[in-house]
Backbone as CSV, one residue per row, in Angstrom:
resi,resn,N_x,N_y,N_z,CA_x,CA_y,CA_z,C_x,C_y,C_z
1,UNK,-78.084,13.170,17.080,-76.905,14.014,16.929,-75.855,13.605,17.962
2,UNK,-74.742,13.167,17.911,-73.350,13.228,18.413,-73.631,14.168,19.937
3,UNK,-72.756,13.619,20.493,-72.147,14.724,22.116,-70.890,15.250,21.659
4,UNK,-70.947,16.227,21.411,-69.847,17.332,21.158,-68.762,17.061,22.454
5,UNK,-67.598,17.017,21.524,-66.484,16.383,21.955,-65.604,17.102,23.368
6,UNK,-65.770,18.282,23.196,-65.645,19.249,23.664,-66.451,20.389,24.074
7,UNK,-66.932,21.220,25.331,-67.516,22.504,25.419,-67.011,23.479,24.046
8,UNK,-68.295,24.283,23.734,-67.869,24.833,22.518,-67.483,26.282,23.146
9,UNK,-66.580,27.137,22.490,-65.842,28.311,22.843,-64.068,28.406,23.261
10,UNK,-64.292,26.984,23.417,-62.653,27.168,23.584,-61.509,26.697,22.644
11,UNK,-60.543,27.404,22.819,-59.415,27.727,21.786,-57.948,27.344,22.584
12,UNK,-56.914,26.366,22.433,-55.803,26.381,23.017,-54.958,27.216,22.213
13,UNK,-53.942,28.046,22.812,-53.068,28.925,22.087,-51.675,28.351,22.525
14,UNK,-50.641,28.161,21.862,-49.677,27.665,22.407,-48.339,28.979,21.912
15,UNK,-47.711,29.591,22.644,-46.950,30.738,22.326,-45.703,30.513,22.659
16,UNK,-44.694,30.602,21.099,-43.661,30.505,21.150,-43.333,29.360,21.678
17,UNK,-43.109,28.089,21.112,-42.831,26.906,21.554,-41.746,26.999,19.879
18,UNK,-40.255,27.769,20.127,-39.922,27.176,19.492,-38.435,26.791,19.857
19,UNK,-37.677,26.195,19.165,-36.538,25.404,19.367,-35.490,26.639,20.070
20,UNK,-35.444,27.426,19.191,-34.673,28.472,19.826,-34.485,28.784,20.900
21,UNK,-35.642,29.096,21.934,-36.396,29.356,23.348,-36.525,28.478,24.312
22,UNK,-36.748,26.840,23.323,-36.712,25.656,23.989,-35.586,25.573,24.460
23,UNK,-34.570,25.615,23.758,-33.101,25.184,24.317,-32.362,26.127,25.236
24,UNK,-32.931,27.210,25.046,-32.480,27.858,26.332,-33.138,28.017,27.680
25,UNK,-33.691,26.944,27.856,-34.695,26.649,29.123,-33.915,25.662,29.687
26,UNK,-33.944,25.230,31.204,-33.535,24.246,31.609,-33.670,22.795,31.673
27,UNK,-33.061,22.227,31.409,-32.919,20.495,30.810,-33.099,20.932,29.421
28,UNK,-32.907,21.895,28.552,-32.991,22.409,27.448,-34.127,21.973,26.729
29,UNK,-35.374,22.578,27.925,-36.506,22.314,27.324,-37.441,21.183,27.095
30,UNK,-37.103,19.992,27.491,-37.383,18.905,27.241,-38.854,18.340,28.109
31,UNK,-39.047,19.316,29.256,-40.100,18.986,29.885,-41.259,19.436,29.380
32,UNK,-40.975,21.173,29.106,-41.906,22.027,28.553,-42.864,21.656,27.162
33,UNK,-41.701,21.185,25.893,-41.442,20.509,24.965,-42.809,19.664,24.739
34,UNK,-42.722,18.405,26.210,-43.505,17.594,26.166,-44.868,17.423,27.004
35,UNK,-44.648,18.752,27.374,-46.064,19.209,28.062,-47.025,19.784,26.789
36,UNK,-46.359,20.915,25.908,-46.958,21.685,25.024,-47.241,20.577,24.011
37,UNK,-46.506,19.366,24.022,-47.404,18.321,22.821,-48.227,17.719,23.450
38,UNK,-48.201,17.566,24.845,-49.033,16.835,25.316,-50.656,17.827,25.187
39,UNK,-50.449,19.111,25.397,-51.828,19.634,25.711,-51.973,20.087,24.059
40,UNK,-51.329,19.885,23.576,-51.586,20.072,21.774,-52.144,18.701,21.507
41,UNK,-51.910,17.527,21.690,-52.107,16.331,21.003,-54.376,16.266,22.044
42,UNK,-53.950,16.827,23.337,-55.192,16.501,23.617,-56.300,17.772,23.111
43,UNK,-56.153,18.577,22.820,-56.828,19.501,22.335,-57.262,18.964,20.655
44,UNK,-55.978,18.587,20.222,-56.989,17.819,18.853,-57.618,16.325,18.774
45,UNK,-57.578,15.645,20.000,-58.468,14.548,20.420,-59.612,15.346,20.458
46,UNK,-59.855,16.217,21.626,-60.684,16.739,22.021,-61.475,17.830,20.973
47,UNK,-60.878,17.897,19.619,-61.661,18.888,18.714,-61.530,20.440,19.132
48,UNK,-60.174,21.160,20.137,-60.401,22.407,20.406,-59.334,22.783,19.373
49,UNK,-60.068,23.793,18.616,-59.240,24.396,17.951,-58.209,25.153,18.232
50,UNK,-56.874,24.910,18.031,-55.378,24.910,18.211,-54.909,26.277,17.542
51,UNK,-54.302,27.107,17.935,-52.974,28.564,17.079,-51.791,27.968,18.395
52,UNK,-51.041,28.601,16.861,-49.711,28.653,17.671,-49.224,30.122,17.505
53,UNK,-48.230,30.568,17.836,-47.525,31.855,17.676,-46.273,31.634,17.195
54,UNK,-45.530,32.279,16.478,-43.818,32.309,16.811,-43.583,34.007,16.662
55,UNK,-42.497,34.327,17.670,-41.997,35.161,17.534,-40.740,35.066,16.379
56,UNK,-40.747,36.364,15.800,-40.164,36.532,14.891,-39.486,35.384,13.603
57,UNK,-40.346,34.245,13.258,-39.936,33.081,12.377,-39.100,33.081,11.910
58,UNK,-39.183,33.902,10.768,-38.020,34.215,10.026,-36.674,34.473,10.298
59,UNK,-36.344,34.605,11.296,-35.009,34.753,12.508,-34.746,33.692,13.331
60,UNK,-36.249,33.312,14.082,-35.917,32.897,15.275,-36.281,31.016,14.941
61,UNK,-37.114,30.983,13.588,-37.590,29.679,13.194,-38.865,29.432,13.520
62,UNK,-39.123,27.907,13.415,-40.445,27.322,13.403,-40.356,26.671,15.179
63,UNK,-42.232,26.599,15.211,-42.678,25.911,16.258,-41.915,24.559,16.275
64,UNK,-41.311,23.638,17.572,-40.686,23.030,17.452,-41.611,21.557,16.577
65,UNK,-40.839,20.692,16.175,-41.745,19.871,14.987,-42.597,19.042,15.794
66,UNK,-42.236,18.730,16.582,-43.015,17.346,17.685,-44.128,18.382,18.359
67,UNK,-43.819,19.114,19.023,-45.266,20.314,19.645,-46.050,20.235,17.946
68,UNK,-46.064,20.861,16.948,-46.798,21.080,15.727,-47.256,20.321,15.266
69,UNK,-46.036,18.974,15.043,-47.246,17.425,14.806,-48.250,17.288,15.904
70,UNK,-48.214,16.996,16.864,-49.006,16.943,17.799,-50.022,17.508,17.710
71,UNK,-50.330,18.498,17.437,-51.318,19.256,16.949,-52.732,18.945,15.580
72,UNK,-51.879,18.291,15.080,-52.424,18.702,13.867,-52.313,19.320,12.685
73,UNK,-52.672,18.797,11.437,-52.737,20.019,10.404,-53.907,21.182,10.263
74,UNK,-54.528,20.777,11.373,-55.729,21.691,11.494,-55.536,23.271,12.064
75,UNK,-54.107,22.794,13.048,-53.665,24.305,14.019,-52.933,25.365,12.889
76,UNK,-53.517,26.291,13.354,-53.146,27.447,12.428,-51.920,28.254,13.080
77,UNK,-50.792,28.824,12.076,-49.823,29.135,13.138,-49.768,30.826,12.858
78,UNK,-49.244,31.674,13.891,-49.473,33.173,13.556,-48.000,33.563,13.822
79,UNK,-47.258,34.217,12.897,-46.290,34.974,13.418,-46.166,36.192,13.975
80,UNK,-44.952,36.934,14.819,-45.451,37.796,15.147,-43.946,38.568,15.632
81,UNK,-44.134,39.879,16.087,-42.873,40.452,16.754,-43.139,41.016,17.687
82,UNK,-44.228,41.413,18.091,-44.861,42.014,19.198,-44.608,40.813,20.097
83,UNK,-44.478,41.010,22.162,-45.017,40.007,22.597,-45.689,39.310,22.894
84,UNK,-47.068,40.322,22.901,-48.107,39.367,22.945,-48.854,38.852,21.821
85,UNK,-49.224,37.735,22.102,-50.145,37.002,20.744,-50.606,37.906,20.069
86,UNK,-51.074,38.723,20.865,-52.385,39.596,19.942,-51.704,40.874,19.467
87,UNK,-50.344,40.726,18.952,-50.010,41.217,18.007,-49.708,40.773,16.848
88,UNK,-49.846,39.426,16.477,-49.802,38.786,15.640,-51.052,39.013,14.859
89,UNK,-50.661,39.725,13.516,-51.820,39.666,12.477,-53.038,38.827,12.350
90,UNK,-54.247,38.930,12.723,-55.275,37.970,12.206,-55.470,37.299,13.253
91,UNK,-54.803,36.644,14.551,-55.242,36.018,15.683,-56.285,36.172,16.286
92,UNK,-56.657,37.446,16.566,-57.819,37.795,17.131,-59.525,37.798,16.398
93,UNK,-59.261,37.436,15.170,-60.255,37.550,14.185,-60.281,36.189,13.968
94,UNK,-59.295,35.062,14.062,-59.215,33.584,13.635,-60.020,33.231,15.297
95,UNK,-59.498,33.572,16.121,-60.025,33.176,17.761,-61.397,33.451,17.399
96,UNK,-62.512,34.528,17.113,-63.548,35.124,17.152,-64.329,34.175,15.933
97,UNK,-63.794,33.751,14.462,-64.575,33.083,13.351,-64.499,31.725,13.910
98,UNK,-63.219,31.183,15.278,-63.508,29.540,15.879,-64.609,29.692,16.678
99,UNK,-65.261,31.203,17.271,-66.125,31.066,18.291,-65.648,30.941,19.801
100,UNK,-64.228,31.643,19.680,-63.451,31.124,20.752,-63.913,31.812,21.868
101,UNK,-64.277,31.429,23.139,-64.422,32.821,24.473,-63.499,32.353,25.569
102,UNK,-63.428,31.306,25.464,-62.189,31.079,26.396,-60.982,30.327,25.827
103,UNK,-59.779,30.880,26.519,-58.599,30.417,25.884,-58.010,29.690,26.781
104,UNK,-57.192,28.660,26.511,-56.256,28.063,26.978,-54.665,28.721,26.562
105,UNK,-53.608,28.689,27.822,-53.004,29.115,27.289,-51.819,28.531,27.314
106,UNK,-50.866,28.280,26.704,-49.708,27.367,27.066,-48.573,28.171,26.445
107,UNK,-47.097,27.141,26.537,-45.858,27.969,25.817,-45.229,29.579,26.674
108,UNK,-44.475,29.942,26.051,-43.559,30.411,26.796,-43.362,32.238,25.917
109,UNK,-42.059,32.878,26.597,-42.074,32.851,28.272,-42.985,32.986,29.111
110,UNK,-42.867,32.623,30.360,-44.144,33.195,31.128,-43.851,34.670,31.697
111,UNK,-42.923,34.746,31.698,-43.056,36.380,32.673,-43.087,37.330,31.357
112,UNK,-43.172,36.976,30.179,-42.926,38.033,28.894,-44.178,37.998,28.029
113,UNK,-43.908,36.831,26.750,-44.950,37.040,26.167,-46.083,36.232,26.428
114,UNK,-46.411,34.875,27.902,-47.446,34.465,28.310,-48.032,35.352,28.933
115,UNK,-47.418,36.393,29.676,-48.345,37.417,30.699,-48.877,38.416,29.798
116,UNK,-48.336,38.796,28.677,-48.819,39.950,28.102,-49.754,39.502,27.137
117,UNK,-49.804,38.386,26.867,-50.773,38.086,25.964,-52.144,37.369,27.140
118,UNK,-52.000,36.744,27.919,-52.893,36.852,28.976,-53.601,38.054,29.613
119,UNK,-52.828,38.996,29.682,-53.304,40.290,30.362,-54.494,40.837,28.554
120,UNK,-53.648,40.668,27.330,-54.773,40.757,26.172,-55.914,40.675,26.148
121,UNK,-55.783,38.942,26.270,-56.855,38.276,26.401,-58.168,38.755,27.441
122,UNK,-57.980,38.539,28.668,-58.678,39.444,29.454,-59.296,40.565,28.918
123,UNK,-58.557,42.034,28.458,-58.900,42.643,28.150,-60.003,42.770,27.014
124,UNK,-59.627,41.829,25.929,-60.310,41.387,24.889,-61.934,40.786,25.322
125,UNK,-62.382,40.304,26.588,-63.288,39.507,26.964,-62.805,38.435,26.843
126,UNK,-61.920,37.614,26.952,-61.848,36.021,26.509,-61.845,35.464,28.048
127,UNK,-62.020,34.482,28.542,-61.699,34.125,29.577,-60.576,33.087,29.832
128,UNK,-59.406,33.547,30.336,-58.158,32.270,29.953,-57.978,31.842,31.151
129,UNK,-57.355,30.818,30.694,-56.819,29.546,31.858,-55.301,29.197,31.412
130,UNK,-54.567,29.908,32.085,-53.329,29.060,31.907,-52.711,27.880,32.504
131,UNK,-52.027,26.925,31.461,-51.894,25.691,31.608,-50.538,25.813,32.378
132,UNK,-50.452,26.016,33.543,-49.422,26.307,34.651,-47.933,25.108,33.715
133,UNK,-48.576,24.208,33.675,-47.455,22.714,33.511,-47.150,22.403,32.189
134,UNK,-47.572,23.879,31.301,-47.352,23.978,29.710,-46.902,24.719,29.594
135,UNK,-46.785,25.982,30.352,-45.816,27.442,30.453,-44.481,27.151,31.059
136,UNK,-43.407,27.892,30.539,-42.155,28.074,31.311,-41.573,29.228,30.579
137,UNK,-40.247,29.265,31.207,-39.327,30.187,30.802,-37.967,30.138,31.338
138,UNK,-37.111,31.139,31.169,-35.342,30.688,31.779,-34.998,31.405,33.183
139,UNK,-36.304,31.936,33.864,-36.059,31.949,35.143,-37.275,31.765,36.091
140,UNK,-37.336,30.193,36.131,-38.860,30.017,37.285,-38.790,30.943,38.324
141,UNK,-37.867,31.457,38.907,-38.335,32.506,40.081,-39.041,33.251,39.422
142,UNK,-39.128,33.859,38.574,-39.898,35.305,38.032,-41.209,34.943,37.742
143,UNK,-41.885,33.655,37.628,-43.417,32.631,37.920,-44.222,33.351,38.887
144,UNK,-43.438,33.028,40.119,-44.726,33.382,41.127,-45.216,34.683,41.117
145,UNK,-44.573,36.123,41.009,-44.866,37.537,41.275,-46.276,37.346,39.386
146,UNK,-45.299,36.959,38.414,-46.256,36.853,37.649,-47.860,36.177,37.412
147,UNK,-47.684,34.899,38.213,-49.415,34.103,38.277,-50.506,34.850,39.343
148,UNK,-49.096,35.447,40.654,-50.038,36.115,41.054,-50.636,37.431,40.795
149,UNK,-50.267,37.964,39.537,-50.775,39.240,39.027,-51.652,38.935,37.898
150,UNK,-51.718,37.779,37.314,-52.104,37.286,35.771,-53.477,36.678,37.101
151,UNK,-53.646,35.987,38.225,-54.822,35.531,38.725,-55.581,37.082,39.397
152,UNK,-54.855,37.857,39.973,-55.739,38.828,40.142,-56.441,39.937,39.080
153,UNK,-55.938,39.565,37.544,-56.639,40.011,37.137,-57.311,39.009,36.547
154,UNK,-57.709,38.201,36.194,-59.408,37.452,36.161,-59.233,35.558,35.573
155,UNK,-57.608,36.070,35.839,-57.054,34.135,34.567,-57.230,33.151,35.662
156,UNK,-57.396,32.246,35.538,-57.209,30.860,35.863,-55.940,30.270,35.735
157,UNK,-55.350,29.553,37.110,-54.264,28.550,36.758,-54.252,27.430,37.311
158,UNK,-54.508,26.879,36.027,-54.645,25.107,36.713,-53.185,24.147,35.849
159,UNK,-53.168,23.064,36.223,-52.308,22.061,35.377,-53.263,22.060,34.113
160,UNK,-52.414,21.261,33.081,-53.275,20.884,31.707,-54.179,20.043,32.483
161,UNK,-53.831,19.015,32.815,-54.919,17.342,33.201,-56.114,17.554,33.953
162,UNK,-55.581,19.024,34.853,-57.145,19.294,35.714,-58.388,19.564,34.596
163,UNK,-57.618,20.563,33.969,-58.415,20.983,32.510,-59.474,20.073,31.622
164,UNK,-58.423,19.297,31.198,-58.968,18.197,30.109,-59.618,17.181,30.857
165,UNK,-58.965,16.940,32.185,-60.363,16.140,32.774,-61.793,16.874,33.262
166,UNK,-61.110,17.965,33.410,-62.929,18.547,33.857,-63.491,18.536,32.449
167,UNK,-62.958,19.033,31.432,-63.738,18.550,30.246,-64.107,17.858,30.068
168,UNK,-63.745,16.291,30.237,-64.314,14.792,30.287,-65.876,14.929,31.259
169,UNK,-65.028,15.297,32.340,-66.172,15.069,33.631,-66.462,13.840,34.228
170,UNK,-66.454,12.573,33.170,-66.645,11.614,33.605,-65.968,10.240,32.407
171,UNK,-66.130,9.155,33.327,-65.403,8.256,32.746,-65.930,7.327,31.215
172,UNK,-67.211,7.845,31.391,-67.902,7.214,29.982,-67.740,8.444,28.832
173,UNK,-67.511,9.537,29.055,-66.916,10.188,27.824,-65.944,9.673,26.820
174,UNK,-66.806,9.598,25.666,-66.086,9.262,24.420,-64.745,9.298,23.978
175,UNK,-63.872,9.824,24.674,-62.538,10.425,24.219,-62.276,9.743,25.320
176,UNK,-62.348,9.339,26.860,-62.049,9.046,27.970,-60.746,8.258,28.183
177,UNK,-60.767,7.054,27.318,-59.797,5.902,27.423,-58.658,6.483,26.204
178,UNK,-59.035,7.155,25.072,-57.766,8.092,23.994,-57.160,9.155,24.907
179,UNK,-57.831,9.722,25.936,-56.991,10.930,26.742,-56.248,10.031,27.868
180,UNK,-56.587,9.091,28.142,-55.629,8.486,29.106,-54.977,8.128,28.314
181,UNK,-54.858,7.844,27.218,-53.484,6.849,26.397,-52.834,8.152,26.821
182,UNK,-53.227,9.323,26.188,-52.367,10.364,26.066,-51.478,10.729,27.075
183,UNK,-52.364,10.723,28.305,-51.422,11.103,29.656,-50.488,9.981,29.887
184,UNK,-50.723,8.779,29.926,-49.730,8.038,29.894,-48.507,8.419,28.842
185,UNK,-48.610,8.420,27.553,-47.857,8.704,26.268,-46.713,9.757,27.225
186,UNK,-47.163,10.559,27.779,-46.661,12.005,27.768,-46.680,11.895,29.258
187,UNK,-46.506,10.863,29.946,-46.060,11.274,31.592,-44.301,11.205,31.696
């Protein structure tokens, strides 16, 4: 039997990555942009099953196209109007039939709908890790009061790369030399 590509239980969520939100971020988004494809493109190397969110679609539009290719046709996308994820219809039942217990979390904002859907999660039992260098929003000062309230209650914040390399663990992992293309691709 195969070495499973990935630890099983985990789920990347990527929230609100869309054009709308993008462009009103600074350098109009372009860093964030290519962080959230970057930890989208390695999550479907890596076989972790991918959601996205959008707030309000129908208004506000689609996940931006380069984050969504990146992904996959495998990532399932949830709309929503609430801010946190887990007001989006069916998310929490799609997370639970992937087997998900821990989440990754990426996308934006962070002081709005990344914290409130983090603070969810928690609540829910999931155990999340937010991808510090995949989150943003249109005022980094308002970051720090938030990670340090999102870490005292039970999240993790690391970069994506700490992540996906502790997943590797080591250099003969199967995916090893495709996740470095990636970080290169996306430095």
């Amino acid at each position: 039997m195969a070495k499973p590509v990935s630890p099983p239980g985990l789920a990347l969520l990527i929230i609100d990555a869309q054009d709308v939100f993008l462009r009103a971020l600074p350098a109009a988004g372009t860093p964030l942009t290519r962080r959230c494809a970057f930890v989208a493109a390695a999550a479907r190397l890596m076989q972790i099953p991918t959601a996205f969110t959008e707030q309000v679609p129908a208004k506000l539009g689609a996940t931006n196209a380069a984050v969504r290719a990146a992904a996959g046709s495998k990532a399932k996308v949830f709309g929503k109007s609430a801010f946190s994820a887990f007001g989006a219809e069916g998310l929490g039942e799609w997370l639970r039939k992937q087997g998900a217990t821990h989440l990754l979390v990426a996308g934006l904002e962070t002081p709005i709908c990344v914290y409130l859907t983090v603070l969810d999660a928690i609540t829910k039992d999931f155990e999340t890790t937010v991808l510090v260098d995949a989150t943003g929003g249109r005022r980094p000062d308002d970051f720090p009061p938030v990670y340090r309230l999102l870490e005292s209650a039970g999240a993790r914040l690391l970069p994506s790369e700490t992540v996906f390399y502790s997943i590797l663990r080591d250099a003969t992992h199967p995916q090893f030399r495709d996740f470095t293309a990636l970080v290169k691709q996306y430095a």
